[in-house]
C-alpha positions in Angstrom: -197.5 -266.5 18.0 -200.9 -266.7 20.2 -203.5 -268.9 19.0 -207.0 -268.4 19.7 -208.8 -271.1 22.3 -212.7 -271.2 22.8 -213.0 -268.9 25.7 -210.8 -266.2 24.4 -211.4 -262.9 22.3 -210.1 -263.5 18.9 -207.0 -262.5 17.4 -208.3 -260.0 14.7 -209.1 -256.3 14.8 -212.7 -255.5 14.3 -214.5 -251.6 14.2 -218.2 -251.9 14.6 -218.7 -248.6 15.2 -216.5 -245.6 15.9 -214.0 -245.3 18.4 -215.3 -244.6 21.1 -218.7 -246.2 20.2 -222.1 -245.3 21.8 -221.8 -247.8 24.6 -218.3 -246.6 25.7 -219.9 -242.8 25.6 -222.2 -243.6 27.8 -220.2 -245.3 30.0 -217.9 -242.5 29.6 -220.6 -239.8 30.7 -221.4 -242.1 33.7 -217.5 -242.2 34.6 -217.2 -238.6 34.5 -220.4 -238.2 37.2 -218.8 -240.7 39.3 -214.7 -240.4 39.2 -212.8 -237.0 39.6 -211.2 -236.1 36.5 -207.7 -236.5 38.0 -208.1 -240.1 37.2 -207.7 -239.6 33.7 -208.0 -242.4 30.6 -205.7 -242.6 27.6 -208.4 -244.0 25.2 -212.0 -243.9 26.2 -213.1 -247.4 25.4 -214.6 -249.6 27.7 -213.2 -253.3 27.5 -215.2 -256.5 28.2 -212.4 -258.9 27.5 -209.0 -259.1 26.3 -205.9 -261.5 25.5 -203.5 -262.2 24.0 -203.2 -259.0 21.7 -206.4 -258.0 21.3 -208.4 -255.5 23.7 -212.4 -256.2 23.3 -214.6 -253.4 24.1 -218.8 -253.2 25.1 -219.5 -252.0 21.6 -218.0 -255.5 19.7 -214.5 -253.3 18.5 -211.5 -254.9 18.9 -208.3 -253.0 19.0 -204.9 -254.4 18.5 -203.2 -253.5 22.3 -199.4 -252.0 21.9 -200.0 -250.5 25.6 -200.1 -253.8 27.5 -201.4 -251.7 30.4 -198.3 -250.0 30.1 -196.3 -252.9 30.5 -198.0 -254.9 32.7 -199.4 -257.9 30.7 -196.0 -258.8 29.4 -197.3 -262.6 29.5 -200.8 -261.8 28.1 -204.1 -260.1 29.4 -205.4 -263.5 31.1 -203.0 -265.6 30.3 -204.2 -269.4 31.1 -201.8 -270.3 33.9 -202.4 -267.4 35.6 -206.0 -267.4 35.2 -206.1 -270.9 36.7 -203.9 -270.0 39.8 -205.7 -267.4 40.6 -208.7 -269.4 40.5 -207.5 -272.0 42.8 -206.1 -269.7 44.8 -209.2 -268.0 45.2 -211.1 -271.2 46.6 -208.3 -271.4 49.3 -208.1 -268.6 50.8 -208.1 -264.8 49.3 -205.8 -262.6 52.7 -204.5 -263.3 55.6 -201.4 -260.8 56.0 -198.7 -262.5 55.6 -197.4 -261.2 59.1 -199.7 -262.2 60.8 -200.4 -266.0 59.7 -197.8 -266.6 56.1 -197.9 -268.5 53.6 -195.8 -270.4 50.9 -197.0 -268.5 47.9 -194.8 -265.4 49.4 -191.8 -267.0 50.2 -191.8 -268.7 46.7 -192.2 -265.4 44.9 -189.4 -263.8 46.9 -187.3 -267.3 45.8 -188.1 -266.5 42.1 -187.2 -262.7 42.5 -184.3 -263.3 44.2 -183.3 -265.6 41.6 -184.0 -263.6 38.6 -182.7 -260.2 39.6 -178.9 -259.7 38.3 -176.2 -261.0 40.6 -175.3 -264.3 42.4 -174.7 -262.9 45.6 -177.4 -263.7 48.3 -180.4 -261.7 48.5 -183.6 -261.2 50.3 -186.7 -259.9 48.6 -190.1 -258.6 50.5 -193.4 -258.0 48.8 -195.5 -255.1 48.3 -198.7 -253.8 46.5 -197.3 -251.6 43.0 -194.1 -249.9 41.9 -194.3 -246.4 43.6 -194.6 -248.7 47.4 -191.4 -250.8 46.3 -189.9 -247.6 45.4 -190.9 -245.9 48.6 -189.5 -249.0 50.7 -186.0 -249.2 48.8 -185.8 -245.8 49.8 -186.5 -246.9 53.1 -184.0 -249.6 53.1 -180.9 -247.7 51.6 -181.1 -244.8 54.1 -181.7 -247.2 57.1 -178.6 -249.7 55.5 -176.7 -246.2 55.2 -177.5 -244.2 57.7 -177.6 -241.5 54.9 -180.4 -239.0 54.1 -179.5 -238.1 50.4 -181.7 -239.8 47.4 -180.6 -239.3 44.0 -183.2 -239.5 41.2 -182.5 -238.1 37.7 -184.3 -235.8 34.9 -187.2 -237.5 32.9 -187.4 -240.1 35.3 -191.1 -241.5 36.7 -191.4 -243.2 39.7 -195.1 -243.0 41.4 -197.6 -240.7 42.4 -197.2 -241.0 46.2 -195.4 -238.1 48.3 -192.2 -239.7 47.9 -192.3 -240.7 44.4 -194.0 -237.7 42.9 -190.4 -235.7 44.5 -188.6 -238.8 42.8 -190.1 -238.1 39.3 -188.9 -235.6 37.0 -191.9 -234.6 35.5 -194.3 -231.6 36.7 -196.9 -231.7 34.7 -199.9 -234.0 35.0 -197.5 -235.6 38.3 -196.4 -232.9 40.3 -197.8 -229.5 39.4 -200.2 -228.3 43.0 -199.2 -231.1 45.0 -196.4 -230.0 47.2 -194.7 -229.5 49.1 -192.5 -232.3 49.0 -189.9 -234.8 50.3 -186.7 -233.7 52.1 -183.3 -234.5 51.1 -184.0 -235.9 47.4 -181.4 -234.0 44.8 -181.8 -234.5 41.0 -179.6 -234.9 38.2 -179.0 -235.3 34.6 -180.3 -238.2 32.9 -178.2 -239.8 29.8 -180.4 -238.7 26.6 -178.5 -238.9 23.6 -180.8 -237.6 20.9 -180.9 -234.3 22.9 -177.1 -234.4 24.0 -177.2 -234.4 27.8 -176.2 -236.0 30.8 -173.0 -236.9 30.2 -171.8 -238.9 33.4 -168.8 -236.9 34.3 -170.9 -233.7 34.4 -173.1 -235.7 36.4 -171.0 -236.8 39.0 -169.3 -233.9 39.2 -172.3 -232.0 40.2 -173.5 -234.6 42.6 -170.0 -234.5 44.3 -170.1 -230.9 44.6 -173.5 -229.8 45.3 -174.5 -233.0 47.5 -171.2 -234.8 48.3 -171.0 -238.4 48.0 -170.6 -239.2 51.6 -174.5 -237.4 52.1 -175.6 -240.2 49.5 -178.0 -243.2 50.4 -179.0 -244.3 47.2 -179.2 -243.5 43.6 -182.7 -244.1 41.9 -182.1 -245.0 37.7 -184.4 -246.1 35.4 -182.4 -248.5 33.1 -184.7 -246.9 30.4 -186.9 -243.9 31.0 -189.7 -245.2 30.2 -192.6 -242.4 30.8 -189.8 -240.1 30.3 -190.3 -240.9 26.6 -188.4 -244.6 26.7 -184.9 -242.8 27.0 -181.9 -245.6 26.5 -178.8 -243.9 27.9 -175.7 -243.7 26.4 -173.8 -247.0 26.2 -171.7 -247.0 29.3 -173.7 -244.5 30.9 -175.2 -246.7 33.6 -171.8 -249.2 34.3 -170.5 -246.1 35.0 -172.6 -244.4 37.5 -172.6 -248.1 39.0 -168.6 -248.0 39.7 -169.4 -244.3 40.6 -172.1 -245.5 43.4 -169.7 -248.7 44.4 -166.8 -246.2 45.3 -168.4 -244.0 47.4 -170.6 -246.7 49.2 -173.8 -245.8 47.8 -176.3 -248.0 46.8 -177.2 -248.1 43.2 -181.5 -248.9 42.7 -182.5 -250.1 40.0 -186.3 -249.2 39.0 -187.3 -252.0 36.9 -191.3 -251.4 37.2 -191.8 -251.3 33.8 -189.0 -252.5 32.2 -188.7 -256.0 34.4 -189.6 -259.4 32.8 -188.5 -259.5 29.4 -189.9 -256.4 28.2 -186.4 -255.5 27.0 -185.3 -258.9 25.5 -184.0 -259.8 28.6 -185.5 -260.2 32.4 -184.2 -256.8 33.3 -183.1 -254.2 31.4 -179.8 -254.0 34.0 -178.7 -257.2 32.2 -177.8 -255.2 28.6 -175.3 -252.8 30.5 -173.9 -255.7 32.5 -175.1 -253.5 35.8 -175.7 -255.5 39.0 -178.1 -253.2 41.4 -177.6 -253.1 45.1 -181.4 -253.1 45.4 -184.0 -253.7 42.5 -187.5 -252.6 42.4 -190.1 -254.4 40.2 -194.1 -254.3 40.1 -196.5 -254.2 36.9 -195.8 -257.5 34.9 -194.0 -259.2 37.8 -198.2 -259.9 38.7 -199.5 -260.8 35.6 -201.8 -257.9 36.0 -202.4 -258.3 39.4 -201.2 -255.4 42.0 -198.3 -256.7 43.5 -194.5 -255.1 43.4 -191.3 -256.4 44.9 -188.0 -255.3 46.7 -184.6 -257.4 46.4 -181.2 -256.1 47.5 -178.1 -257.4 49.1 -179.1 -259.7 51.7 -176.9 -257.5 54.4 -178.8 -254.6 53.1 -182.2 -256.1 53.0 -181.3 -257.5 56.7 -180.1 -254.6 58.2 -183.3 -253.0 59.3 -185.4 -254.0 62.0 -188.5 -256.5 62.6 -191.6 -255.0 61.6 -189.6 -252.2 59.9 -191.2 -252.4 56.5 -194.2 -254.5 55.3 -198.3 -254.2 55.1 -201.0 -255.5 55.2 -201.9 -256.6 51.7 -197.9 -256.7 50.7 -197.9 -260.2 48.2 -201.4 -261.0 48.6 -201.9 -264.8 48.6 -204.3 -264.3 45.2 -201.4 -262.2 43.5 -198.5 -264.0 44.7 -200.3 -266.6 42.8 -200.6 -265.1 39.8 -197.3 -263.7 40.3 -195.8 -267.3 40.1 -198.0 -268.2 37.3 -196.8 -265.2 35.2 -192.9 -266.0 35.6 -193.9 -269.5 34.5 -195.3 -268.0 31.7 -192.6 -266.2 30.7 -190.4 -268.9 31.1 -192.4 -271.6 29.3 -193.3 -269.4 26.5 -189.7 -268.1 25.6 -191.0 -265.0 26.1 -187.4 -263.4 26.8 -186.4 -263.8 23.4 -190.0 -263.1 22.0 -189.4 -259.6 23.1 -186.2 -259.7 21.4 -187.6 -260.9 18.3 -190.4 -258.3 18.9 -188.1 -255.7 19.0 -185.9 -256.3 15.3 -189.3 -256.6 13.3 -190.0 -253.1 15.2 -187.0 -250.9 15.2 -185.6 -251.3 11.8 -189.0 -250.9 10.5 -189.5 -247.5 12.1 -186.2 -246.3 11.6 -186.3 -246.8 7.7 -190.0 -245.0 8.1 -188.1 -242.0 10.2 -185.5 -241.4 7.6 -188.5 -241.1 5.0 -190.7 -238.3 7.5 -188.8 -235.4 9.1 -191.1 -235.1 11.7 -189.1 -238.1 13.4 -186.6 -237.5 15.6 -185.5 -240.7 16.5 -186.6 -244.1 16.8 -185.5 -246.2 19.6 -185.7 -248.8 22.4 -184.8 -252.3 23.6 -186.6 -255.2 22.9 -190.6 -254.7 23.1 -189.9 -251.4 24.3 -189.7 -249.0 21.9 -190.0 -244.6 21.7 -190.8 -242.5 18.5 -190.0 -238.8 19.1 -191.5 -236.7 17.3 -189.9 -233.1 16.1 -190.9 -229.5 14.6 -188.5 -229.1 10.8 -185.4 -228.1 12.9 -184.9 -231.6 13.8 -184.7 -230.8 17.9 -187.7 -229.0 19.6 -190.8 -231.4 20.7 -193.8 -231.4 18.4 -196.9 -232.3 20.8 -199.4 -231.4 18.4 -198.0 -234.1 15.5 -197.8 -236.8 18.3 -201.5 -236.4 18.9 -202.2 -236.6 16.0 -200.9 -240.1 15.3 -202.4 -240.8 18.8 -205.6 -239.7 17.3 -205.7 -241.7 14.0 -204.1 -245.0 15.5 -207.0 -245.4 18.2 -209.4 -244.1 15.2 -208.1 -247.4 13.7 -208.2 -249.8 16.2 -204.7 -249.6 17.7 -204.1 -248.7 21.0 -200.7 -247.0 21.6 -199.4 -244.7 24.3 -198.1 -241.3 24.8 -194.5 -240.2 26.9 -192.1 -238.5 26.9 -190.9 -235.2 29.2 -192.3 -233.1 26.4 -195.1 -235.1 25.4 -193.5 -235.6 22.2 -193.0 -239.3 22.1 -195.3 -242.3 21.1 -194.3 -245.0 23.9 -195.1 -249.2 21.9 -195.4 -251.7 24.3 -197.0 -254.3 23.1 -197.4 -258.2 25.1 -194.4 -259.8 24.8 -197.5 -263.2 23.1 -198.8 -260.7 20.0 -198.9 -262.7 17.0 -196.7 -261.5 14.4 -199.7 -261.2 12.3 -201.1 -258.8 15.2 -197.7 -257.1 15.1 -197.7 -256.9 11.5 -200.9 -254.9 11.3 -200.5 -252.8 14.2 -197.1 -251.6 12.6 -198.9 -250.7 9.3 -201.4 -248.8 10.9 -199.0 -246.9 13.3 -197.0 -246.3 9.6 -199.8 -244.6 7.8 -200.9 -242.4 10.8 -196.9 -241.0 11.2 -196.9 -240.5 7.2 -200.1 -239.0 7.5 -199.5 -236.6 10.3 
């Protein structure tokens, strides 16, 4: 689909050397002097440039990129329009807090988000600096619309690294493990996962009725798809339901859409394939275009119900990110990049579902759109089988394709490639990801 221009890296996959070469090593030893090894890095290679599908690194490789910073170049890795809005941008003016002296670039973005989201009733939409702060604030907002303490967030679900989102997040291990304690009055429950046969919604709702009690409930916090969690797609009818659920008992349902927002799922938000309408939506990753930016839209009597200088900060929708911000839903829009994903997604999943029903060692293949999860199991079909994901980790980067891990288990290899990868690109990438599975 992308076509190489002069100034960008092109389009074909290139090994030089190994991967990681010598230049990325050392660069790798000076890393591990200077940062502390929580900060730690999927695939050790050090990129100079990169765009449309193609990561560049210091050593001349070029790896085909099905990560898309986990799904945050949806639109491209320097796309042109938002290269040249942030450049303009940038020779206006960079900050000035938006409540101290604002600007338009804000109140467009909140426009364009308030448009998008699912549902034509009014909203209102503020701006913020990455997913775990929106999903910090829309905590914020239900329990101050509610006057409730209760936050409901659900197994295999990822939501941020801060105090707050670490409680949120299912997962203990890299996320939570030493870092408590933590947050009051959050209660979990079972997420839909059909490969592995639980959360079923009445068992879910029953327990949150009796253990919690609806009337104790702010907010419910769902992924539409889990996507760290090992890109988990509930049960059809899973999430309508836990929407009338929320509806009936005054609760408001919040929709994390960090990484599955903007088309990644074939359409803007993954809501939209369960029909789902979300009394508050989070967003953040592509939503910037790979700037740091993240949003909040809700209800406008929600959103309004809580006080002046009640939520906000100081770099919240950055002039130089709202522009990039604007720039990347005009990309997405211009580029029919909606239905790219969708097109993305049927050369994908019938692919690696005919290659699961050839190696036992898949689980299951699934996903929306350009969002896609291979699980990987041990020869009883059912328990996770870490050791023969890394190894198709291992020979895919050896290759030159990036791809990512997930997954609750760390059993599941997570594609999420930009929604502007050449079918050519595509093509390749899916051959190589082929002959690491049958290999492993």
């Amino acid at each position: 689909m992308a076509k190489d221009t002069p100034d960008q890296v092109p389009q074909q996959r290139r090994l030089l050397t190994e991967i990681p070469g010598p230049r990325s090593r050392e660069l790798e030893a000076r890393r591990e002097r200077a940062i502390p090894k929580g900060v730690s890095t999927t695939l050790p290679v050090f990129v100079v440039r990169a765009g449309p599908g193609i990561l560049e690194d210091v050593d001349g490789n070029r790896l085909i990129d099905f990560g898309s910073g986990i799904s945050t170049t949806n639109a491209g890795n320097s796309a042109p329009l938002v290269v040249e809005a942030i450049r303009e941008q940038a020779a206006l003016f960079t900050h000035t807090c938006f409540m101290v002296t604002p600007y338009a670039g804000y109140v467009e973005v909140c426009e364009r988000l308030n448009q998008l989201t699912p549902g034509d009733h009014e909203k209102r939409s503020f701006l913020v600096n990455s997913g775990a702060e929106a999903i910090e604030n829309v905590v914020k907002v239900a329990r101050y619309a509610t006057g409730r303490p209760g936050i409901v967030a659900f197994d295999h679900g990822f939501h941020g690294r801060t105090l707050l989102t670490m409680t949120l997040t299912g997962k203990a291990m890299p996320y939570k493990r030493g870092f408590g304690p933590f947050a009051t009055e959050v209660y979990r429950a079972a997420y839909s996962y059909p490969f592995r046969g639980t959360g079923r919604l009445a068992d879910t709702i029953t327990m949150l009725e009796t253990s919690v009690g609806a009337e104790s409930i702010a907010a419910v916090v769902v992924e539409p798809i889990a996507g760290e969690g090992g890109v988990v797609v509930p049960e059809p009818g899973w999430l309508a339901g836990l929407a009338g659920w929320c509806r009936d008992h005054g609760i408001l349902l919040v929709a994390d859409e960090v990484q599955t927002g903007f088309g990644r799922t074939g359409d803007w938000f993954a809501c939209e394939h369960e029909g789902v309408v979300p009394d508050l939506v989070a967003t953040a990753k592509s939503l910037g275009g790979g700037l740091p930016i993240g949003g909040v839209t809700g209800r406008a009597e929600v959103m309004d119900s809580v006080h002046p200088g009640g939520v906000g900060g100081t770099f919240g929708g950055n002039p130089v990110a709202c522009a990039a911000s604007l720039a990347a839903i005009r990309t997405i829009e211009t580029g029919g990049l909606v239905e790219r994903a969708r097109v993305i997604g049927e050369a994908i999943l019938p692919r690696l579902r005919k290659l699961a029903a050839a190696v036992p060692a898949v689980g299951e293949v699934r996903g929306r759109g350009a969002m896609v999860g291979i699980e990987f199991v041990r020869d009883d079909g059912i328990t996770p089988d870490r050791e023969v994901t890394g190894r198709v980790l291992r020979r895919c980067h050896e290759a030159g394709l990036l791809i990512l891990t997930a997954g609750t288990y760390g059993n599941v290899i997570r594609l999420l490639p930009p929604l502007v990868i050449s079918d050519e690109l595509l093509e390749e990438g899916l051959a190589i990801l082929e002959e690491a599975v049958t290999a492993s």
